[in-house]
C-alpha positions in Angstrom: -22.4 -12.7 11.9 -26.1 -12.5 13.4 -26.8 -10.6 16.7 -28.0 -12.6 19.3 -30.4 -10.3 21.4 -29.8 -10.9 25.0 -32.0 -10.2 28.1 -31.2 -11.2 31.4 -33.7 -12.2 33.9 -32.8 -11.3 37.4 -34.7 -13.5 40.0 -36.1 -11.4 42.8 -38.4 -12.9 45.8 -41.2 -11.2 46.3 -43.2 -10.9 49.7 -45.2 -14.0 48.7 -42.1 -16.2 48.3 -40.9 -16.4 52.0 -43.3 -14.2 53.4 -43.8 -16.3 56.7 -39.8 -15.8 57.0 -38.8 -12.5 56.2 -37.4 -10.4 58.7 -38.3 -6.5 59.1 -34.5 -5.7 57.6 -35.1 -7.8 54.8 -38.7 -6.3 53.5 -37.2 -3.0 53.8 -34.5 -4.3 51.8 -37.3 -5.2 49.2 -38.6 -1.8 49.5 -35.8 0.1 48.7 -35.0 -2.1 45.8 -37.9 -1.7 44.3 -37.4 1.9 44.2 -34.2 1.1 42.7 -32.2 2.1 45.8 -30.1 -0.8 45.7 -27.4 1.0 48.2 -29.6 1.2 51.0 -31.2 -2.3 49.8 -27.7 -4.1 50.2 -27.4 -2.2 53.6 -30.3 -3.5 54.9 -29.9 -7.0 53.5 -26.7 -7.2 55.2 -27.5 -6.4 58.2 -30.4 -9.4 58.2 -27.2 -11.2 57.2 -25.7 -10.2 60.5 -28.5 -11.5 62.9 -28.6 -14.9 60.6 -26.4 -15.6 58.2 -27.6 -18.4 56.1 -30.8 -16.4 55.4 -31.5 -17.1 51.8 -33.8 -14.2 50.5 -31.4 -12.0 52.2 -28.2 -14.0 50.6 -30.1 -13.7 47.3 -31.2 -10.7 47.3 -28.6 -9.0 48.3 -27.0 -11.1 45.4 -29.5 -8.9 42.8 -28.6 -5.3 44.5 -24.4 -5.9 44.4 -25.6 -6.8 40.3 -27.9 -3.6 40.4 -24.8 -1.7 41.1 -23.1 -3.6 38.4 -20.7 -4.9 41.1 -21.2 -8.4 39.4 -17.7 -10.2 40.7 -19.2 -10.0 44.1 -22.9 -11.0 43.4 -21.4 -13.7 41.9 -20.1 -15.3 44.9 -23.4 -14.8 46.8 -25.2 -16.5 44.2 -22.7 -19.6 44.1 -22.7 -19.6 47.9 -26.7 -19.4 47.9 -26.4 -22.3 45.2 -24.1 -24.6 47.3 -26.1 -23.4 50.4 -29.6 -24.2 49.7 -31.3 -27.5 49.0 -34.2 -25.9 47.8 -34.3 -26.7 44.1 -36.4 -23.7 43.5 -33.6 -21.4 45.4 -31.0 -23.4 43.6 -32.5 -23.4 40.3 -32.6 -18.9 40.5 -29.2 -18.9 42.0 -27.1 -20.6 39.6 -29.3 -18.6 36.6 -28.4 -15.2 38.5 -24.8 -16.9 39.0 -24.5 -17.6 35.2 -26.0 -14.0 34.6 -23.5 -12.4 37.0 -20.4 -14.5 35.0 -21.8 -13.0 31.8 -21.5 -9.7 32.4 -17.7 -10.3 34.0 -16.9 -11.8 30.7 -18.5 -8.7 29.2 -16.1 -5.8 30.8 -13.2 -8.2 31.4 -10.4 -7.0 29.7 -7.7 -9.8 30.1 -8.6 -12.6 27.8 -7.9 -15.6 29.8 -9.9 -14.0 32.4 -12.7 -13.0 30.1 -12.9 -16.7 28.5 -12.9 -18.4 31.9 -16.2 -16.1 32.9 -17.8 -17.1 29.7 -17.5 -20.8 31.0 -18.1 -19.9 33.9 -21.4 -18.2 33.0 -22.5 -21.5 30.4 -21.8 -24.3 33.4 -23.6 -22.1 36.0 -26.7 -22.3 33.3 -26.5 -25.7 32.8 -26.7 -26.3 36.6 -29.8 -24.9 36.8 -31.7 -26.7 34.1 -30.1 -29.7 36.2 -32.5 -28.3 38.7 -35.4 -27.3 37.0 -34.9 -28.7 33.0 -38.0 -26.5 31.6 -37.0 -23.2 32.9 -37.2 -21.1 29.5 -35.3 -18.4 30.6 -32.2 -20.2 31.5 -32.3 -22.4 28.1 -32.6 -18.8 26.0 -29.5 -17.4 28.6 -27.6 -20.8 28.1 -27.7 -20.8 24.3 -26.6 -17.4 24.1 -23.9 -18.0 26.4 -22.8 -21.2 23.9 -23.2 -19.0 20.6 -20.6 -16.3 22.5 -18.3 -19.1 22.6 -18.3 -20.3 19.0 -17.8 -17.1 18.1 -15.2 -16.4 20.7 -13.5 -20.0 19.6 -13.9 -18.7 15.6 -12.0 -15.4 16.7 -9.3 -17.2 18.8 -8.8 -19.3 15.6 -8.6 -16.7 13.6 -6.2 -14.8 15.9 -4.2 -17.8 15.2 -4.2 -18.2 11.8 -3.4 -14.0 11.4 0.0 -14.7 14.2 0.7 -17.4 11.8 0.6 -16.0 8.9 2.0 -12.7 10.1 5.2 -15.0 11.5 5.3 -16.6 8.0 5.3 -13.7 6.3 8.1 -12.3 8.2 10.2 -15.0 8.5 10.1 -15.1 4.5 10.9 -11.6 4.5 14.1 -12.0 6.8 15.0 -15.0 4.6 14.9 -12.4 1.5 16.7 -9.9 2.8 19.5 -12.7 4.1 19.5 -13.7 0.5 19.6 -10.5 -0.7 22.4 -9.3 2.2 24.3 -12.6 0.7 24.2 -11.9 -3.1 25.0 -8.2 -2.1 28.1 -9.5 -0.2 29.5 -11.6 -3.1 28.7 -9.2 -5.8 30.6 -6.9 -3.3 33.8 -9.6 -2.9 33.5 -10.0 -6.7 33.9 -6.2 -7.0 36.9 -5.9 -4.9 38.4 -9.0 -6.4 38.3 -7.4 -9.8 39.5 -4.0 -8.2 42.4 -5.5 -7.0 43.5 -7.8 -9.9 43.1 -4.6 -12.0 45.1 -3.0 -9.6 47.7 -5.5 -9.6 47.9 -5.6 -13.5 48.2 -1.8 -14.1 51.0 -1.7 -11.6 53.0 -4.3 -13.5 52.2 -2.3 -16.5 53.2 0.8 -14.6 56.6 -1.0 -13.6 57.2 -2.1 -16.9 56.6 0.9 -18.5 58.8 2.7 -16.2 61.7 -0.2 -16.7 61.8 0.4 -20.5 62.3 4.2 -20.3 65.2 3.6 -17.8 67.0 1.5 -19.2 68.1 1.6 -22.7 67.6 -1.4 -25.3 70.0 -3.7 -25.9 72.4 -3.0 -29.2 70.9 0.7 -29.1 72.6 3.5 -27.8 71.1 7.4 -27.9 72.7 10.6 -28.9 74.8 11.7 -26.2 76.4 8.5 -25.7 77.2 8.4 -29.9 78.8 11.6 -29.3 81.1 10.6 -26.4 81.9 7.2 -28.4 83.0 9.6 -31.1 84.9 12.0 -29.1 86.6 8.9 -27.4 87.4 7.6 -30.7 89.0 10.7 -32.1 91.0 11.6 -28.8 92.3 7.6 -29.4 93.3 8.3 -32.8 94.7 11.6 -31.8 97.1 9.9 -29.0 98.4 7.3 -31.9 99.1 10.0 -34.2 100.8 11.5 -31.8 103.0 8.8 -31.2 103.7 8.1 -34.8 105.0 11.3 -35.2 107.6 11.0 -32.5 108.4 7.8 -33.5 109.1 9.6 -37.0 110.9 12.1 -35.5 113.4 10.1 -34.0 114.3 7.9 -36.8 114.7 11.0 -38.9 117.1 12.3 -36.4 118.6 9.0 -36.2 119.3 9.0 -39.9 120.9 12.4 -40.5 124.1 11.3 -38.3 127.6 11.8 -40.3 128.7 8.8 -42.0 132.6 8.3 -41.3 
């Protein structure tokens, strides 16, 4: 981007200007600006102020000193009330170029952005005022330009501000649409996972259950050790009680039979 080197003119009437007008307070006001005492200077061109008030050298010069002192909010309003004041095209024509100048260096040391682009406008209409008044005034034209390349190149940064928020927003709101995505596939591999668990669950519980079924109860047309045994034992105590019986049964017919025969 190419520098633009910027110098700004500051308009100051000399003794020859309004010499027939000037009040004592004001040419010591001169004085002491000249020595760069702009303090004093703006104390002695406001107190010409105070015996007339619509004295223009004083209005604009004390205009310059309040810029001197970098206090460039309030020169600026001395300027545009010289400007608005005046019919003089010569006055008007140095008042709005001081005005535009005063704008310019707001827009320099403002910090709040709409603030800072309002001076820069500010600064480029009070410039093309006072080519309205005096259209061959170099010094304005070089001021004005500058002013108007500021402004492209503020424009060209505000576009570009705007094209980074953009793309910054884009590129976050396709990162929070990954990490949904990803947060949803993580969930259903999750729900998949605990499906499985439990149908695993569920099937080596009926395994367990049928596992523990067969080793209770015995199988059908089988029957173990210890139960042979008691068959057995059952069987012979059986056969033991009809023995038993047979032999009385014996018995008694035997006795039966040995009886004496008549």
């Amino acid at each position: 981007m190419n520098k633009v080197i910027f110098v700004i003119l500051i308009f100051f009437f000399s003794s020859s200007v309004f010499a027939q007008h000037q009040s004592k307070l004001v040419r010591i006001g001169n004085k002491k600006y000249e020595k760069e005492n702009y303090v004093d200077a703006e104390v002695n061109y406001k107190k010409a102020l105070e015996k007339e008030h619509d004295k223009p050298q004083a209005i604009f010069n004390l205009g310059n000193s309040l810029f001197k002192q970098k206090r460039y909010e309030e020169a600026a309003k001395k300027f545009e009330m010289l400007a608005n004041l005046t019919d003089d095209k010569n006055i008007k024509t140095k008042a709005y170029h001081n005005l535009g100048n005063s704008n310019l260096q707001q827009f320099k040391i403002e910090k709040d952005p709409k603030k800072k682009s309002k001076e820069l406008d500010n600064a480029i209409e009070a410039y093309k005022n006072a080519l309205k008044t005096n259209p061959s005034d170099k010094e304005t034209k070089y001021n004005l330009s500058y002013a108007q390349k500021l402004k492209q190149q503020q424009q060209k940064q505000q576009q570009k501000n705007k094209k980074d928020k953009k793309d910054k927003k884009d590129k976050k709101d396709k990162k929070n649409e990954e990490n949904k995505d990803k947060q949803k596939q993580e969930q259903e591999k999750k729900k998949q996972e605990n499906k499985e668990k439990q149908n695993q669950e569920q099937q080596d519980k009926k395994e367990q259950e049928k596992k523990e079924g067969k080793q209770s109860k015995p199988q059908e047309g089988k029957i173990d050790k210890e139960q042979a045994e008691k068959l057995l034992k059952a069987l012979r105590n059986e056969e033991k009680k009809v023995q038993k019986k047979m032999m009385e049964k014996k018995q008694k017919a035997t006795r039966t039979k040995i009886e004496k025969e008549w």
